[in-house]
Every structure is written in structure tokens, then in C-alpha cells.
KEDO-933913 format. One record per residue (C-alpha): residue number from 1; residue in three letters; chain; y, x, z. Coordinates in steps of 0.05 Angstrom, whole numbers. Each point is the difference from the previous one (the first is absolute). Layout:
! residues N
{NUM "ALA" "A" {Y X Z}}
...
This chain:
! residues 339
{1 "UNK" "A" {-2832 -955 -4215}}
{2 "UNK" "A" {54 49 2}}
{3 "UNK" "A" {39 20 -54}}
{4 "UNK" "A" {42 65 -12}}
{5 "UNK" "A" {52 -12 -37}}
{6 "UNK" "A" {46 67 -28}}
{7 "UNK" "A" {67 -11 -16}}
{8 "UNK" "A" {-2 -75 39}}
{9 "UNK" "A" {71 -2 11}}
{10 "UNK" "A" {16 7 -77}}
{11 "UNK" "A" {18 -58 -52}}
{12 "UNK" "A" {-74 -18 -19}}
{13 "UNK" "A" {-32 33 61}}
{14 "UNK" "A" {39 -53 44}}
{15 "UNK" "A" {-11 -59 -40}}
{16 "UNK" "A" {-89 15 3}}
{17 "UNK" "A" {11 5 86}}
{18 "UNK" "A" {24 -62 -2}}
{19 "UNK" "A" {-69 -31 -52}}
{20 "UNK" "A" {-40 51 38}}
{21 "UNK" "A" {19 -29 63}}
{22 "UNK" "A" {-8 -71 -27}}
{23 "UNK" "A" {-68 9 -14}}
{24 "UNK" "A" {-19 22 64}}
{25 "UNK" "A" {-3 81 -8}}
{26 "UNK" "A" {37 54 50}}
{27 "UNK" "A" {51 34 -20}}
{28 "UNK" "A" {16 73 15}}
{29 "UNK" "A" {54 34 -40}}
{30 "UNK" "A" {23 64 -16}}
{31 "UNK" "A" {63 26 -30}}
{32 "UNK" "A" {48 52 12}}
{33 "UNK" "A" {60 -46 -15}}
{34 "UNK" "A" {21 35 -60}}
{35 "UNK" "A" {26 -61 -45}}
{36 "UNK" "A" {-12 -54 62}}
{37 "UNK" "A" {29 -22 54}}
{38 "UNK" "A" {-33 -12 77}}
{39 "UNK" "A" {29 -65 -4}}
{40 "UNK" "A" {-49 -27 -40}}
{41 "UNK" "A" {-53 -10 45}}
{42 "UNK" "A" {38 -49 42}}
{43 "UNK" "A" {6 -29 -72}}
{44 "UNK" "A" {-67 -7 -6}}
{45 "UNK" "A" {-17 -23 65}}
{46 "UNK" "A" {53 -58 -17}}
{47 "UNK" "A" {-43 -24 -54}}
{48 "UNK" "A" {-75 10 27}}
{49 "UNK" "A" {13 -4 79}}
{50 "UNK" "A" {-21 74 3}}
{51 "UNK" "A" {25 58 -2}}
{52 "UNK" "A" {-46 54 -32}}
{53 "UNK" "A" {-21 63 38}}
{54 "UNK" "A" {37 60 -27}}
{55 "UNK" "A" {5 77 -3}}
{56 "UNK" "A" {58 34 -33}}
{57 "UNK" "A" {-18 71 -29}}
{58 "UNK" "A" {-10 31 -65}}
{59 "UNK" "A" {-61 2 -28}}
{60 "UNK" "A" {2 69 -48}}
{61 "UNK" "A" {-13 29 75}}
{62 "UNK" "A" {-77 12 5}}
{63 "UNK" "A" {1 8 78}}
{64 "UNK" "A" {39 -54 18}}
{65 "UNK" "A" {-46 -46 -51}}
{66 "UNK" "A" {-66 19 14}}
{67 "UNK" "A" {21 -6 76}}
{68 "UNK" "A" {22 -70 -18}}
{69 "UNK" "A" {-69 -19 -28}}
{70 "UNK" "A" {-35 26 58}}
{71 "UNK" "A" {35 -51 39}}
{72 "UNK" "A" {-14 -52 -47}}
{73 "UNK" "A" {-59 5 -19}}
{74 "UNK" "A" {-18 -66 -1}}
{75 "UNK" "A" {43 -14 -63}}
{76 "UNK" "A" {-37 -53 -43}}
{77 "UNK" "A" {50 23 -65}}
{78 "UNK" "A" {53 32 -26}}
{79 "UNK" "A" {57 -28 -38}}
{80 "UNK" "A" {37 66 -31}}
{81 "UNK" "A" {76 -19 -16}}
{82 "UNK" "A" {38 61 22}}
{83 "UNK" "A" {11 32 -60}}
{84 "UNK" "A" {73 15 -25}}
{85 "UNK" "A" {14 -41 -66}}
{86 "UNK" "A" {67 11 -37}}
{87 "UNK" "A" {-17 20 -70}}
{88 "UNK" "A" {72 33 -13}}
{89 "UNK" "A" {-13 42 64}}
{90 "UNK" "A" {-56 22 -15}}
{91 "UNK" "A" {20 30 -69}}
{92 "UNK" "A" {52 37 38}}
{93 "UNK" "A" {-31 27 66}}
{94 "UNK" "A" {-78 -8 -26}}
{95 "UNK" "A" {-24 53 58}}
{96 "UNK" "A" {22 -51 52}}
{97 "UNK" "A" {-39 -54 -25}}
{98 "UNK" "A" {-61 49 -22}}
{99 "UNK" "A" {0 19 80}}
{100 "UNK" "A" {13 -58 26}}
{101 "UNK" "A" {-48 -57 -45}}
{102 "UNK" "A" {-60 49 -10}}
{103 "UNK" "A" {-5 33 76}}
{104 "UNK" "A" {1 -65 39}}
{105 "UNK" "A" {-55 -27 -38}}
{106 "UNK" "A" {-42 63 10}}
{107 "UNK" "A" {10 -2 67}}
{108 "UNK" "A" {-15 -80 9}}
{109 "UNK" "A" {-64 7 -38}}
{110 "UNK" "A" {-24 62 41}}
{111 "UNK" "A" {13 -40 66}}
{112 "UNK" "A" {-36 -57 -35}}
{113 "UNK" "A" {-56 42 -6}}
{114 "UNK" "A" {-6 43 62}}
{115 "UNK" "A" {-5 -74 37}}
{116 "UNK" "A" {-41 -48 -51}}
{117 "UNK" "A" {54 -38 -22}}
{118 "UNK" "A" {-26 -25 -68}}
{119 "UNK" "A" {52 -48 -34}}
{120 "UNK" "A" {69 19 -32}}
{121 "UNK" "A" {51 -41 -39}}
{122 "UNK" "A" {43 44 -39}}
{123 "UNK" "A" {67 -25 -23}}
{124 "UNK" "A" {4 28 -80}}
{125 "UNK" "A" {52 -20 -46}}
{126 "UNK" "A" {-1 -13 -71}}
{127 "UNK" "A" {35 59 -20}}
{128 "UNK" "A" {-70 38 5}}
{129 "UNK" "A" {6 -36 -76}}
{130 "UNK" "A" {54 37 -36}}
{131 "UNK" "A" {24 -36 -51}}
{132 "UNK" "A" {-73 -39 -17}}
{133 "UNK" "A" {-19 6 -75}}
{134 "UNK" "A" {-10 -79 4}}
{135 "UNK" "A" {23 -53 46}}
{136 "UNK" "A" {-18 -30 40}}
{137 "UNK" "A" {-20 60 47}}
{138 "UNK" "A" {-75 -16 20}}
{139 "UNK" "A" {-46 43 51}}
{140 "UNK" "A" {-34 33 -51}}
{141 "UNK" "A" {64 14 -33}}
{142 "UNK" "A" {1 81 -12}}
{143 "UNK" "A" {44 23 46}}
{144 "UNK" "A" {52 44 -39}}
{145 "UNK" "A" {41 55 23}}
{146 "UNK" "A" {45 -15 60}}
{147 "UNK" "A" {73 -3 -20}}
{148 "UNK" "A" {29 16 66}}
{149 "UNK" "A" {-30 34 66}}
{150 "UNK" "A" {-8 -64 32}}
{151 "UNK" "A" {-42 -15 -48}}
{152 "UNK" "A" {-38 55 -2}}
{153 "UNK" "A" {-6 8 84}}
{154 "UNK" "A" {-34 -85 -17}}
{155 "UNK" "A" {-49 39 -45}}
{156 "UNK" "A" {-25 58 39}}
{157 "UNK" "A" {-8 -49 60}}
{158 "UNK" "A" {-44 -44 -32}}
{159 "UNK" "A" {-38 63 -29}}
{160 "UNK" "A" {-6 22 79}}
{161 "UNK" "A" {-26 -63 28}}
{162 "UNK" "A" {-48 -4 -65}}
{163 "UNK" "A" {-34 71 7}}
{164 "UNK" "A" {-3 -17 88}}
{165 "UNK" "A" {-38 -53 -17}}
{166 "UNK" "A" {-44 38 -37}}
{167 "UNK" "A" {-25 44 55}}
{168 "UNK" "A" {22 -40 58}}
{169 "UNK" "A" {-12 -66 30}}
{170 "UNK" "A" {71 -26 -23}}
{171 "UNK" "A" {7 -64 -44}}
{172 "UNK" "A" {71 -18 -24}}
{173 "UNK" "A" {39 -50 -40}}
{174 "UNK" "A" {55 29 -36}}
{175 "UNK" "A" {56 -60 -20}}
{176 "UNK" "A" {35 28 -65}}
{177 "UNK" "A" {59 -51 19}}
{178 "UNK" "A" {69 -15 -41}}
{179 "UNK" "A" {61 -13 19}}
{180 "UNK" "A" {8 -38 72}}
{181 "UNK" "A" {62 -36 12}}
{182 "UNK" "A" {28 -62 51}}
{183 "UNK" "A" {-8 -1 77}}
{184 "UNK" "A" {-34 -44 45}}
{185 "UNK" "A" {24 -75 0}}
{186 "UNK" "A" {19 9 72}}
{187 "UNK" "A" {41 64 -22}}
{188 "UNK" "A" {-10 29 55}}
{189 "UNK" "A" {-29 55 -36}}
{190 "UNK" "A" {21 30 -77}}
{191 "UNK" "A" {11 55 -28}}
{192 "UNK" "A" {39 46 29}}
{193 "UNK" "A" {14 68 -28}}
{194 "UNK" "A" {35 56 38}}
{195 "UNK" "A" {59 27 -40}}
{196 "UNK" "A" {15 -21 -76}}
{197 "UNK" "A" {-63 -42 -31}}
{198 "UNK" "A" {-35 27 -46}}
{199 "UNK" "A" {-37 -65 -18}}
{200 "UNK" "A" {29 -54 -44}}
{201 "UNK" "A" {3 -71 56}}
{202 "UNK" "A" {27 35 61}}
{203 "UNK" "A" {52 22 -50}}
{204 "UNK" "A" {18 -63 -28}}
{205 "UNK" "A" {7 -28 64}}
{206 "UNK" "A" {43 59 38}}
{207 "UNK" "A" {44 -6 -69}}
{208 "UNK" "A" {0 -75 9}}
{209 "UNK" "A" {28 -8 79}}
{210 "UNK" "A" {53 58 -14}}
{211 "UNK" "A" {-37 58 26}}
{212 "UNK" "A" {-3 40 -68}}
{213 "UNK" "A" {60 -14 -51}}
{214 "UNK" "A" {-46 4 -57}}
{215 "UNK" "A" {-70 -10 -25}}
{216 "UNK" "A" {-28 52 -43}}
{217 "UNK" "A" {-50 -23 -56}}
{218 "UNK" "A" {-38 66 -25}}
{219 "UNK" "A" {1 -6 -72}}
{220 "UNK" "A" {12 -58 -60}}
{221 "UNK" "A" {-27 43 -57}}
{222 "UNK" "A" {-78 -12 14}}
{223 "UNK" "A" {-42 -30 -45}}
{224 "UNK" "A" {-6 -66 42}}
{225 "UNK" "A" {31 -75 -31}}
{226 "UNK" "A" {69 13 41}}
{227 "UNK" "A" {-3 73 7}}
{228 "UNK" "A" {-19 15 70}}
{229 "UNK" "A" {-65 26 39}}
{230 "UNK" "A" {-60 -51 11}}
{231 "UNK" "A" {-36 -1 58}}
{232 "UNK" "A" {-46 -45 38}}
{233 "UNK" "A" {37 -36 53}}
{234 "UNK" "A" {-49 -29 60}}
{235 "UNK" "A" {25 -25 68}}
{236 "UNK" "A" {-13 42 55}}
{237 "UNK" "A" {-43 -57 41}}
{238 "UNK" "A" {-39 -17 -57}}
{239 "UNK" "A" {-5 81 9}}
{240 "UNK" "A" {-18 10 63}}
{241 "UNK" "A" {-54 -61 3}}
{242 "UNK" "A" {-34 46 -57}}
{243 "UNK" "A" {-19 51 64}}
{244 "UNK" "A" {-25 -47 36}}
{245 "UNK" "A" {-48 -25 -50}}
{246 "UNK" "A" {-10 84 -12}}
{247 "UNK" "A" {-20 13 70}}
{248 "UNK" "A" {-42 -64 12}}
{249 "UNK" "A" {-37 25 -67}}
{250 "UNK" "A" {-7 71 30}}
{251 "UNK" "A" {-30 -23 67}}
{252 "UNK" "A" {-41 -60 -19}}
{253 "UNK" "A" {-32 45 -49}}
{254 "UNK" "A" {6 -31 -64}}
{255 "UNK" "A" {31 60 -34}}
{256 "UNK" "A" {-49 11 -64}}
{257 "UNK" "A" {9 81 -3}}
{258 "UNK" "A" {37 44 48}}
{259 "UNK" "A" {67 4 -28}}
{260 "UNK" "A" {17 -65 -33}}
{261 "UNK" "A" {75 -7 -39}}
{262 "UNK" "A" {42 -62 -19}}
{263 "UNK" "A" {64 -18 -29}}
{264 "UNK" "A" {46 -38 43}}
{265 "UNK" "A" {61 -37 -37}}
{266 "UNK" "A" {16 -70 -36}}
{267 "UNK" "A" {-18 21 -67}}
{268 "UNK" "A" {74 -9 -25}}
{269 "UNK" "A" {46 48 -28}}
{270 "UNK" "A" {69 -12 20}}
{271 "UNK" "A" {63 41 -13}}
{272 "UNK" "A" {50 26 44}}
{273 "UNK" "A" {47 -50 -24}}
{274 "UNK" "A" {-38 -66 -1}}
{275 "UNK" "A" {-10 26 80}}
{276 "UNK" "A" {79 4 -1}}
{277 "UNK" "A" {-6 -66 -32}}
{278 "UNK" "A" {-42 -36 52}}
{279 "UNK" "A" {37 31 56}}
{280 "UNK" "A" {62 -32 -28}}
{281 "UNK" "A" {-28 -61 -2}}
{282 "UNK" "A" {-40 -5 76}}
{283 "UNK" "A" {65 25 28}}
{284 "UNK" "A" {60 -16 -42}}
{285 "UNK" "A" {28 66 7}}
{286 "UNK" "A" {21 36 -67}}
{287 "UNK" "A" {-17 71 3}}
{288 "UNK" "A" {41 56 -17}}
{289 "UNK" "A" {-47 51 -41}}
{290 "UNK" "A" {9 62 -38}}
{291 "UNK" "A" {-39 21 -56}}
{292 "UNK" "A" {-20 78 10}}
{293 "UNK" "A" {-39 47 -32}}
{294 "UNK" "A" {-79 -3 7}}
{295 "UNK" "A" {-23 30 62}}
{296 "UNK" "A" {-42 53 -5}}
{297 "UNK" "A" {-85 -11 22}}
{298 "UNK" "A" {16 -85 -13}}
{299 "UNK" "A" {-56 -31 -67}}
{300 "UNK" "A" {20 -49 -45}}
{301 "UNK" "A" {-44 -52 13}}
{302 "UNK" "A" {-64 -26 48}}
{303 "UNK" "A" {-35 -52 24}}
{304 "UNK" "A" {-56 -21 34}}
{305 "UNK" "A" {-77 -28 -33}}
{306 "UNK" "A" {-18 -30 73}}
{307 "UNK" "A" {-60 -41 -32}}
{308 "UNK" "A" {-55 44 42}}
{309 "UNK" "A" {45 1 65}}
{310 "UNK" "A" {3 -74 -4}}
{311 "UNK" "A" {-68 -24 -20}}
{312 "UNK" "A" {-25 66 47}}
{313 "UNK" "A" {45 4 59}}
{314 "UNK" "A" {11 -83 -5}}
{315 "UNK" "A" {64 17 5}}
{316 "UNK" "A" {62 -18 -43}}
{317 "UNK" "A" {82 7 3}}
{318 "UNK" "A" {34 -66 16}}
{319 "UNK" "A" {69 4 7}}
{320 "UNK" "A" {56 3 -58}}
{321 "UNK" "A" {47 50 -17}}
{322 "UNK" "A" {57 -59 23}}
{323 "UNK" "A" {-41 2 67}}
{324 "UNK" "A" {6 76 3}}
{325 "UNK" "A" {81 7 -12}}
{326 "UNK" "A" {4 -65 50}}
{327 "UNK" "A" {-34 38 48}}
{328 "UNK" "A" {29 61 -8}}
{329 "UNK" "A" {70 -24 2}}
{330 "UNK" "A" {-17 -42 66}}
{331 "UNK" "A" {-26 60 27}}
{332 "UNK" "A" {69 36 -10}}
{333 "UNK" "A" {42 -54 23}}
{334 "UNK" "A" {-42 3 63}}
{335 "UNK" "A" {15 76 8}}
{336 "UNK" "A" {69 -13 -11}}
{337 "UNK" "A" {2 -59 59}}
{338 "UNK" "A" {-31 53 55}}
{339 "UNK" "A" {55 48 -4}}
């Protein structure tokens, strides 16, 4: 079967190639290199012995898309990543994501359709919560206002790909995940943002090897034991073997309704500092960090119910939050030894 896989050459887009490619699928990719590098197919072709077909262009353009899925028509599923995904950005230029996150899955779901191509896996986010009313955040959880654009752009998609199924032949599984950190034990791919991170473990490690003089911790004044934001922390392979188990659902038809949704996380809160904490500990760096004022669109507190995705999916997270900031901090000592 082939796969398409949007936004391949990303953090978790990268890390499913490789399990895709594991399992036996094709590959295609596309991305228009936006917050990648090319480099990261020969990355991925390190670990799985191939490298995955790709296309580079951006997929808000409806010609060059539906042109694309003329060509391959023969796509089995789609994988949607590419999506852009900093919360803070969003707040300040929401336009750019509203463009961006809502036209390229319009256009992916109308080539879908013009050429019978039935199964999607979305990539959600838990922010499509709010700040949940109770925790933890299960599927049937009401989704609240979205605090940020981001968020909102995760809501509207979701609503799309819902009402297509309804009049369409389209089936999807939309994966409201958490928070992914770590890299590949090979780390020889990671997560590598383009500019300043906006996300808390790239930043911990570019603070930690020198290339940031600070850390900044958003906020010590929440109502949280030591003060800062909660989130669910998950490691991006336990991640990205999620899709897999997502698309094998999708085209072995055992999906029980059209549009099927489930949590992906650990089901533990942590705080920005006991992830400070464990970093410090896997690496035996100490980390320089500031505390700042709370960033504007960021929750209190969330975390994952992932009872249904695990009894449903058979699918569960594995790997510790020391096994995440190891990984991670491997992965940028690796970076640092290429250059």
C-alpha cells in the first residue's frame, strides 16, 4: 500500500516514515520545507534502508494538489501532518495559520474524493480541549472554546473531515494527541525547528549545548503543585507507531463509524519543571531558565484519558519522560557532531 504522508519531513511526520516503512507501506511525502529540512530523507533512509518518494510544494495551492492526486491515484491513505503548530504564533498572526491549516485540508480531501481515496488520518491536538472542565481530557470530553488559533484551525479541521464524511465516501481517524517530545534512538532524526522554538524540549536542549543563553519558563503563578503549565508529555515514537495502528485500522476496515477520535498521551500530567528536572538528570547539564510572564493562547493544565485508544486502537505509550529528555538530548549532541 502506499501512503501519503503531508508534512513527512517534520518532527512527528519523520519519525511515522520510518514505522510506516517498517511495516511494509510506501511512502510518498509532501512538504514544502517550511519548518524541515531536505536532509531528512537521507535521514530516514539511514534508519529503514529507503528513502521515501517525495514532492516538495505547498499544498493551500488547489492546482498543483489536485494535479498531484491525479498522479497518485493509487494512494491507499493519507497521513495529514502539515499543519503549522506554534500556539504563540498563532495568537499573533492568526490569518496565516487560518490560510494555511484550513485550505490544505480542503484541498487534500477534494483530491481524495475526485479519485476514491477513502481513508484519512488527521493529526489533532489536544488543544481542541480548552482548558477541560475535568481531567483527564476524554473523547467525549466537550470540546470548549479554543484559546488560541491553533487551536481553533484543530477544531474546524476535524469539523471538515466530519461533515465530508457525511456526504462523501471519506472515513478518518482524527488523533487528538499531547505533547510529543524525544527523537529517534538512532538520532538521526528529532526535532528540529527553524528559527527560535516555540516548543518546550528543543528549547531545553538548544539552551543546554550553548545555543540559547537562557531557557524561558512561561509562567510560575498557575494553579499547578510547583506553579507551572501541565501538559501531557508522550515520546514521539510511541507517537508515530499510533499512525500506523490509525491507518492499518482505516484500511483493514475495522473503523466502527466513519470518523472515529482518540486521545493519544501517557495519562500523566507533568510540569514544565519536573521536565527541567528529568532533563537534568538524563544529561547532567544544569539549565539556565528564566521565569517570564504567561504566554498568551498556553492552558493551565491537560492530560490525556487514553483508556479507549488503548483497549480500542491496542495501542499504548511506552517510553518514560527520562527516555524522552535522553533522547532528545542525544539527538542534539548528534546535530552538534555534523557541523
Amino acid at each position: 500500500m502506499k501512503i501519503l504522508v503531508t508534512g513527512g519531513t517534520g518532527y512527528i511526520g519523520s519519525h511515522t516514515v520510518v514505522e510506516l516503512q517498517a511495516k511494509g507501506f510506501e511512502v510518498i511525502i509532501v512538504d514544502n520545507l517550511s519548518n524541515s529540512t531536505i536532509d531528512v530523507l537521507d535521514n530516514i533512509a539511514k534508519i529503514s534502508g529507503k528513502k521515501p518518494l517525495f514532492e516538495k510544494f505547498d499544498l493551500t495551492d488547489p492546482v498543483i494538489t489536485s494535479a498531484f492526486f491525479k498522479l497518485h491515484s493509487d494512494i491507499s491513505a493519507v497521513i495529514h501532518f502539515a499543519a503549522f503548530k506554534a500556539v504563540g504564533e498563532s495568537v499573533e498572526n492568526p490569518l496565516k495559520y487560518y490560510h494555511n491549516n484550513l485550505l490544505s485540508l480542503v484541498n487534500i480531501l477534494q483530491g481524495m474524493v475526485e479519485n476514491n481515496i477513502r481513508d484519512i488520518v488527521f493529526s489533532s491536538s489536544c488543544t481542541v480541549y480548552g482548558q477541560p472542565e475535568q481531567l483527564p481530557a476524554r473523547e467525549d470530553t466537550p470540546v470548549q472554546k479554543a484559546v488560541s488559533p491553533y487551536g481553533n484551525t484543530k477544531q474546524i479541521c476535524e469539523e471538515i473531515i466530519t461533515d465530508t464524511s457525511l456526504t462523501a465516501n471519506i472515513r478518518g481517524v482524527l488523533l487528538r494527541y499531547f505533547n510529543p517530545i524525544g527523537a529517534h534512538e538512532t538520532a538521526f532524526i528529532g526535532e528540529l525547528p527553524l528559527g527560535v522554538p516555540n516548543c518546550l524540549m528543543p528549547y531545553i536542549t538548544q539552551t543546554a549545548i550553548g545555543k540559547r543563553p537562557f531557557l524561558r519558563v512561561w509562567g510560575d503563578d498557575y494553579e499547578t503543585p510547583d506553579g507551572t503549565a501541565i501538559r501531557d508529555y508522550i515520546h514521539v515514537v510511541d507517537l508515530a507507531k499510533a499512525h500506523v495502528v490509525a491507518v492499518e485500522r482505516l484500511t483493514g476496515g475495522i473503523c466502527r463509524q466513519n470518523v472515529e477520535i482518540f486521545n493519544l498521551g501517557t495519562g500523566n500530567g507533568l510540569s514544565v519543571l519536573e521536565v527541567i528536572k528529568s532533563f537534568e538528570r538524563t544529561s547532567g547539564v544544569k539549565l539556565n531558565y528564566e521565569i517570564k510572564e504567561r504566554r498568551a493562547g498556553d492552558i493551565v493544565k491537560v492530560w490525556a484519558d487514553t483508556e479507549f485508544a488503548n483497549r480500542e486502537l491496542g495501542w499504548k505509550a511506552e517510553k518514560s519522560l527520562d527516555e524522552m529528555t535522553e533522547s532528545a538530548w542525544k539527538w542534539e549532541l548528534a546535530l552538534a557532531n555534523r557541523k
